[in-house]
C-alpha positions as CSV (number, residue, x, y, z in Angstrom):
1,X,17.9,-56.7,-4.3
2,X,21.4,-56.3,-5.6
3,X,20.4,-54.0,-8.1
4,X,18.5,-52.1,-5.7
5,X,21.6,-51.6,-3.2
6,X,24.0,-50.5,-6.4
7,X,21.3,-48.2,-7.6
8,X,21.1,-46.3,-3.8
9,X,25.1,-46.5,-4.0
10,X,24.6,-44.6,-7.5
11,X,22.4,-42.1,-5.9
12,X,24.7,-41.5,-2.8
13,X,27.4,-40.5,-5.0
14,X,25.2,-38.3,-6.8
15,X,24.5,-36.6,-4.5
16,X,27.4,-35.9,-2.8
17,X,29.3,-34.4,-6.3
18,X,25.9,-32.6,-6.2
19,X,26.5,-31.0,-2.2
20,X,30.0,-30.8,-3.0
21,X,29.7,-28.2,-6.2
22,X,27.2,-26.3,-4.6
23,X,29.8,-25.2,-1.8
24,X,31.8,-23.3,-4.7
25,X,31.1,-19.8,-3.9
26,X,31.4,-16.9,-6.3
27,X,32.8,-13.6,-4.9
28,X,29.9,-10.5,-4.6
29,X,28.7,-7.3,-3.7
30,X,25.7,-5.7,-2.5
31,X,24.9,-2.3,-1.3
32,X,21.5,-1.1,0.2
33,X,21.0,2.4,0.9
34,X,23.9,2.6,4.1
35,X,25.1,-0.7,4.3
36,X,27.4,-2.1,2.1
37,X,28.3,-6.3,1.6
38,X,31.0,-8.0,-0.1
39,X,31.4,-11.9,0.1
40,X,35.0,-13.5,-1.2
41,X,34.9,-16.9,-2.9
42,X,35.8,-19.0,0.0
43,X,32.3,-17.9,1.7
44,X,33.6,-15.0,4.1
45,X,31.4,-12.2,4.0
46,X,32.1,-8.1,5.1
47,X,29.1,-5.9,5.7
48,X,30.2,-2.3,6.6
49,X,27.1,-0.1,7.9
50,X,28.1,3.7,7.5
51,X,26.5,7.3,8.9
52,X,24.5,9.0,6.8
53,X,26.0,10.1,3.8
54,X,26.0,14.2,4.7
55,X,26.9,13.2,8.2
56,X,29.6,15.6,9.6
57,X,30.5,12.8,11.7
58,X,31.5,9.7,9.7
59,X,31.5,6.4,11.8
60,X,31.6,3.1,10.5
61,X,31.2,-0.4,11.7
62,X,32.3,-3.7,9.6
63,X,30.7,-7.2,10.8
64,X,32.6,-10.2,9.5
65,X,31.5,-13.7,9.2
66,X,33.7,-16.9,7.7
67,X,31.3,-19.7,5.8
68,X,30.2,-22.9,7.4
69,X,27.8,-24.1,10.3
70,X,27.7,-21.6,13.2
71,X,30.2,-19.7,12.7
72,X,31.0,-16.7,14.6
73,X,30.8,-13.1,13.8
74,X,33.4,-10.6,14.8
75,X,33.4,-6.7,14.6
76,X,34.8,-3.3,14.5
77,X,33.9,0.3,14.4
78,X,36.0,3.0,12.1
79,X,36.1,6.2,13.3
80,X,36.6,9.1,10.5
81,X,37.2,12.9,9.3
82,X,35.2,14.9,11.4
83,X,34.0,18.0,9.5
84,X,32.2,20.1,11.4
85,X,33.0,22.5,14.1
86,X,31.5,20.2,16.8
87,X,34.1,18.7,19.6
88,X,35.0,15.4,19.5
89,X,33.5,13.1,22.3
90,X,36.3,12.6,25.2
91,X,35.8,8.9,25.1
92,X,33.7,6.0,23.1
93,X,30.9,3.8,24.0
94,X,28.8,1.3,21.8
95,X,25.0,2.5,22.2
96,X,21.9,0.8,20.9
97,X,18.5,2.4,21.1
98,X,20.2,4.3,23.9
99,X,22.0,1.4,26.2
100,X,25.4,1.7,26.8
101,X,27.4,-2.0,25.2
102,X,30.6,-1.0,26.4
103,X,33.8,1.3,26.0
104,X,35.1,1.2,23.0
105,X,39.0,1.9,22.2
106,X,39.8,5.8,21.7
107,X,41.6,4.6,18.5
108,X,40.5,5.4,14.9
109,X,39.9,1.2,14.7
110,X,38.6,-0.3,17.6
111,X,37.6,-4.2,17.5
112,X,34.0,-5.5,19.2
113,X,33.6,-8.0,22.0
114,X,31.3,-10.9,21.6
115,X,28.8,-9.2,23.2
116,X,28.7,-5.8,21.6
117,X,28.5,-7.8,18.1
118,X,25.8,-10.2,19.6
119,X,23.9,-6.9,20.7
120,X,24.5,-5.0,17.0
121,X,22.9,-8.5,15.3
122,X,19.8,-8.6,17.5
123,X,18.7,-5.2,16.5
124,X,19.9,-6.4,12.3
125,X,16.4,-6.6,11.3
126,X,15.0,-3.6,12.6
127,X,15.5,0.3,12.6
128,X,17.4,0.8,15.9
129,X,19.4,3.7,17.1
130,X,23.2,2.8,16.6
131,X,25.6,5.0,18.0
132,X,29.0,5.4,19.7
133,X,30.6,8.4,21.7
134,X,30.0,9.6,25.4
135,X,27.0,10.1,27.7
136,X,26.8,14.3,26.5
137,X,28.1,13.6,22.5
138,X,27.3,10.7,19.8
139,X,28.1,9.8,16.2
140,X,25.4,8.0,14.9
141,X,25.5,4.5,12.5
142,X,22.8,4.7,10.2
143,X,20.8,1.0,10.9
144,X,18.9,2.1,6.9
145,X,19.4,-1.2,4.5
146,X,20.9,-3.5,7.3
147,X,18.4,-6.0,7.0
148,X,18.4,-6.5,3.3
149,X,22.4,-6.8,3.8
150,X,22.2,-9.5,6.3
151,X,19.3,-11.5,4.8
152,X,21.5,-11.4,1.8
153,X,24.8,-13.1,3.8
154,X,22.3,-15.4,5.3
155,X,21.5,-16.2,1.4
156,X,25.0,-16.0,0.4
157,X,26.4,-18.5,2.6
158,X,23.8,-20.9,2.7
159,X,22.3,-20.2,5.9
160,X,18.5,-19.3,5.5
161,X,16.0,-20.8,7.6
162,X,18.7,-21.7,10.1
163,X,19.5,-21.4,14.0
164,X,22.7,-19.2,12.9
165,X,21.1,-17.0,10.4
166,X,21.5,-13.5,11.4
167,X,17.9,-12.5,9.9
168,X,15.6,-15.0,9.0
169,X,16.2,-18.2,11.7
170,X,14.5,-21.0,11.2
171,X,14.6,-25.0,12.0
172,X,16.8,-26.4,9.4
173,X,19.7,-28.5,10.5
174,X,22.7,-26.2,11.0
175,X,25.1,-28.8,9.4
176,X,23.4,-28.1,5.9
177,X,25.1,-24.9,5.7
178,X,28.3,-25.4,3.2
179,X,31.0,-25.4,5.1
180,X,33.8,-22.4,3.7
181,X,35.5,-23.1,0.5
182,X,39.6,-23.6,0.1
183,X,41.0,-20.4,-2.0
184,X,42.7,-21.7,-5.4
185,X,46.4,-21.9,-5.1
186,X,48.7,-20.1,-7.8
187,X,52.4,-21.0,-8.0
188,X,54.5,-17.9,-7.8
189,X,57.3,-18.1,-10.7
190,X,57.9,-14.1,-10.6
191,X,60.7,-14.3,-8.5
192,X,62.0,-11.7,-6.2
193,X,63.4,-8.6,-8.2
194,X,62.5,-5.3,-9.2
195,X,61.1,-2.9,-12.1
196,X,64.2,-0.8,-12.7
197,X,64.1,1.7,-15.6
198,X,65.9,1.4,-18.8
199,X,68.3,4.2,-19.5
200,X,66.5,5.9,-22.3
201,X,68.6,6.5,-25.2
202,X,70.5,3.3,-24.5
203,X,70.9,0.5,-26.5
204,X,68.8,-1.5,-24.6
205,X,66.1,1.1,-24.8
206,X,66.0,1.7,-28.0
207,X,65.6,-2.0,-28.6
208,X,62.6,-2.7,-26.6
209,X,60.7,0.4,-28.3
210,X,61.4,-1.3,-31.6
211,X,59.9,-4.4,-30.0
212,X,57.0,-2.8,-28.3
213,X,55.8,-1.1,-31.4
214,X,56.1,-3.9,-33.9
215,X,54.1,-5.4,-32.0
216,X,51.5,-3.1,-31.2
217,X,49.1,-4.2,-34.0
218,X,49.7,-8.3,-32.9
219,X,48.6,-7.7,-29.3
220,X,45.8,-5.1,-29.0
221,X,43.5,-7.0,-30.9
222,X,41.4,-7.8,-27.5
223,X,42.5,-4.5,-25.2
224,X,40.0,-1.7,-24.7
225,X,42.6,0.7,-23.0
226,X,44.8,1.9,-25.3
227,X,48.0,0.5,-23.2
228,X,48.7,-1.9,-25.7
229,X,49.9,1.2,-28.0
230,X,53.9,3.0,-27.7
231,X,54.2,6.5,-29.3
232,X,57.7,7.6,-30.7
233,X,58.0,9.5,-28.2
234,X,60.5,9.2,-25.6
235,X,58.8,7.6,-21.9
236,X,60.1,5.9,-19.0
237,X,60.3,1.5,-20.2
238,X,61.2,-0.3,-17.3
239,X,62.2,-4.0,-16.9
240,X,62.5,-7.1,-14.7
241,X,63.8,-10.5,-15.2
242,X,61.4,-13.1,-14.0
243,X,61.9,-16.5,-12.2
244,X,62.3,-18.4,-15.7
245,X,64.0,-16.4,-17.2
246,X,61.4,-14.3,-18.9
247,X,61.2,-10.2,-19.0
248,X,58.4,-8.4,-18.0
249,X,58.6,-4.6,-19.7
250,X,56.3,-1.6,-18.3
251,X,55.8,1.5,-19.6
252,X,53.2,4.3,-18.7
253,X,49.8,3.8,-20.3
254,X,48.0,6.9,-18.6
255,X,48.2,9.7,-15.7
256,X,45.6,11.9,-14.1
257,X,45.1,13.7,-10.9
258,X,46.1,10.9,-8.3
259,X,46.1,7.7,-10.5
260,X,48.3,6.3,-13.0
261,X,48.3,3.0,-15.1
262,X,51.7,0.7,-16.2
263,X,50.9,-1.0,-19.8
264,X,52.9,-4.8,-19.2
265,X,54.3,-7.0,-21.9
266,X,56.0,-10.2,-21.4
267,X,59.5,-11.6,-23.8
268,X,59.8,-15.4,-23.5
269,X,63.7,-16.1,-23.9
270,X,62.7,-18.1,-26.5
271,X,61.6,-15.3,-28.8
272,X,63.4,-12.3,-27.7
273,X,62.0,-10.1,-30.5
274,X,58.0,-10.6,-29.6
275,X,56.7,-8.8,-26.8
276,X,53.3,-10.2,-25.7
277,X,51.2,-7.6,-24.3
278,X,49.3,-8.3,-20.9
279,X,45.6,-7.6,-20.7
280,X,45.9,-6.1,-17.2
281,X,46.7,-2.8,-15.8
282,X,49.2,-2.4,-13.2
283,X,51.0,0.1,-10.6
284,X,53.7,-1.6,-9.5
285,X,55.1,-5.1,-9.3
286,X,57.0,-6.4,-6.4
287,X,57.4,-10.3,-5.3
288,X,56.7,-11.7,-8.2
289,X,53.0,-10.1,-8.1
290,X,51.3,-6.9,-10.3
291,X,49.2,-4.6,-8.4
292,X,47.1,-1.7,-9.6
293,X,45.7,0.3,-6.6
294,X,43.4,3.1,-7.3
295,X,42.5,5.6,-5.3
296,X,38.7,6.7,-5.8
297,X,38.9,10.6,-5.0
298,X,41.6,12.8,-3.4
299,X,40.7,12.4,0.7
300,X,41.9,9.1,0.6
301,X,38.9,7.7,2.1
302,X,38.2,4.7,-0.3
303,X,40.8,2.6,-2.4
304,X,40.6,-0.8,-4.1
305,X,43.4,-2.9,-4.8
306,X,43.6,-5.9,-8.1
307,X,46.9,-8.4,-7.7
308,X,48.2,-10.8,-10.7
309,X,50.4,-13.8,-9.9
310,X,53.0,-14.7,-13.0
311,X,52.7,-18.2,-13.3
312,X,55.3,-19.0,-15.4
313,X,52.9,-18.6,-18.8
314,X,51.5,-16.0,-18.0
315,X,49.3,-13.6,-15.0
316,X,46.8,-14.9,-13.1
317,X,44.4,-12.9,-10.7
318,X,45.5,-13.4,-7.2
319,X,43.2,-11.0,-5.3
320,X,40.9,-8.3,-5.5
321,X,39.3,-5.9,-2.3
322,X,38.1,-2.7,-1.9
323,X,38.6,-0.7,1.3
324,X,34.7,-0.2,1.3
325,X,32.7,3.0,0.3
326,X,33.9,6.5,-0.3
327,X,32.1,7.8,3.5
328,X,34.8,9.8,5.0
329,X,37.2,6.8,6.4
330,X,40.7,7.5,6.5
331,X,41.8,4.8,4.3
332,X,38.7,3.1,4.4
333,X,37.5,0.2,6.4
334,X,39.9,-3.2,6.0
335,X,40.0,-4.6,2.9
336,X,36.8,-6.1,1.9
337,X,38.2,-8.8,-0.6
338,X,35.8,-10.6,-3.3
339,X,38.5,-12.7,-4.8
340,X,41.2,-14.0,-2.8
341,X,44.4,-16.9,-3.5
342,X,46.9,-18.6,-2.0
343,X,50.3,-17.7,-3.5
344,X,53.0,-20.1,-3.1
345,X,56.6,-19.4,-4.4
346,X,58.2,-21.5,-6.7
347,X,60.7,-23.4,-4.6
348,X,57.8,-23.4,-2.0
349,X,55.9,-26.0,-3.9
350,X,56.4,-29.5,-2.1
């Protein structure tokens, strides 16, 4: 009998390493004809449904959902660029299949109540008439790849078959569902300072492109850009002095239309003569973190943002979101992060 208790123990344990790995979550995205999804890795999902592509009237609406049992959805309409010669309507109301939901705010963002998401969700799973505007004029949200969005959150975050699954609601207990995961934590040893550039034709400058291109050949072995590479000729090197004591050197890797790309090498203090060049491309750095934004065509509409913590060895990726598809949004929707962090300064750390 003894044997038999210590051997159910066993199993017990087992299993609960077993439910406790499967709650990891692994950022995504997913795009179905209008609708667009992106899931970070602690389980929060985004699903953005957009007008028709040639709509002269872009309108957006983004439905958010955190992991874990039963958790509640909140929502907000975008309202974009409006193309066409067509006025404007004087004021906004959520519509489905022609009911009003509700005013909306006359803003450009305008957040959802309870019950115009809980309305929007009903009609998920099938082709319903979305729109917002006035009683005389509405912009229309196309409703086309909706359901294979939501049945894929549903998947995502563990939720088939349950009472709180958006599109397929079944019978299984709701405390099954994983509950959200904890973002990693990185220690911030970048300190607070900024890039400033190097006087070219100074001493100093003339040192660090004698560093930079002896040790061109040592450090591109595993980059695919080009960065890793400094011609003779003259460019803008700029430097900062990190936390510990180590310098982080840019210099400019590439330019086009409305874009641009820093190369980034690190010099220990302990080897002021080798520059280590960083695998990652940047646009700026500022509190201790890289950032390389990109802007994915001229209106502005759609940008995405990648962020690198210095750890004090070396960057590690703190964040990554896009501000959705490229549908006519000012700025886009709010970030739609697949990787997220939490950064903690160095004197922060308890």
């Amino acid at each position: 009998m003894r044997r038999c208790h210590w051997l159910a123990v066993l199993i017990g344990f087992v299993s609960v390493v077993i439910t406790d790995a499967a709650q990891a979550f692994e950022g995504m995205s997913f795009n179905h004809k209008d609708w667009l999804l992106v899931c970070d890795n602690t389980g929060t999902c985004r699903a953005v449904g957009y007008a028709q592509e040639d709509s002269e009237h872009p309108v957006a609406v983004m439905l958010t959902r955190a992991a874990g049992p039963d958790t509640r959805v909140t929502g907000k309409i975008y309202l974009g660029m409006t193309f066409g010669d067509d006025p404007s309507p004087t004021s906004f109301s959520l519509y489905i299949n022609g009911k009003n939901f509700g005013a909306l705010s006359n803003t450009p963002n305008s957040v959802l109540t309870d019950k115009q998401v809980n309305a929007l969700l009903a009609v998920m799973a099938h082709k319903a008439r979305i729109t917002v505007g006035d009683a005389q004029r509405q912009w229309s949200i196309s409703a086309a790849g909706s359901s294979a969005v939501f049945r894929k959150m549903d998947e995502f975050q563990g939720r088939l078959q349950t009472p709180s699954a958006i599109i397929v609601k079944g019978h299984r207990d709701e405390m099954t569902v994983p509950p959200a995961a904890l973002p990693p934590q990185i220690i911030n040893y970048g300190g607070r300072g900024k890039l400033t550039q190097v006087a070219e034709g100074s001493l100093r400058y003339k040192q660090l492109l004698q560093i930079l291109q002896r040790n061109d050949d040592a450090n591109g072995d595993n980059d695919d850009s080009g960065c890793d590479s400094v011609s003779d000729e003259q460019q803008e090197i700029s430097t900062v002095t990190l936390a510990n004591g180590t310098e982080l050197v840019t210099t400019l890797c590439w330019m086009a239309a409305y874009n641009y790309g820093l190369a980034v090498w690190l010099i220990e203090p302990a080897h002021p003569d080798k520059a280590i060049f960083q695998n990652v491309e940047a646009t700026d750095f500022r509190d201790g973190v890289l950032q390389n934004d990109f802007k994915a065509r001229g209106l502005g509409d759609c940008w995405s943002r990648d962020s690198w913590v210095f750890d004090g060895k070396g960057f590690q990726r703190s964040g990554s979101f896009s501000t959705g598809e490229c549908r006519g949004i000012p700025g886009g929707v709010d970030p739609m992060p697949d990787w997220v962090t939490q950064v903690v300064e160095a004197k922060e750390k308890s």
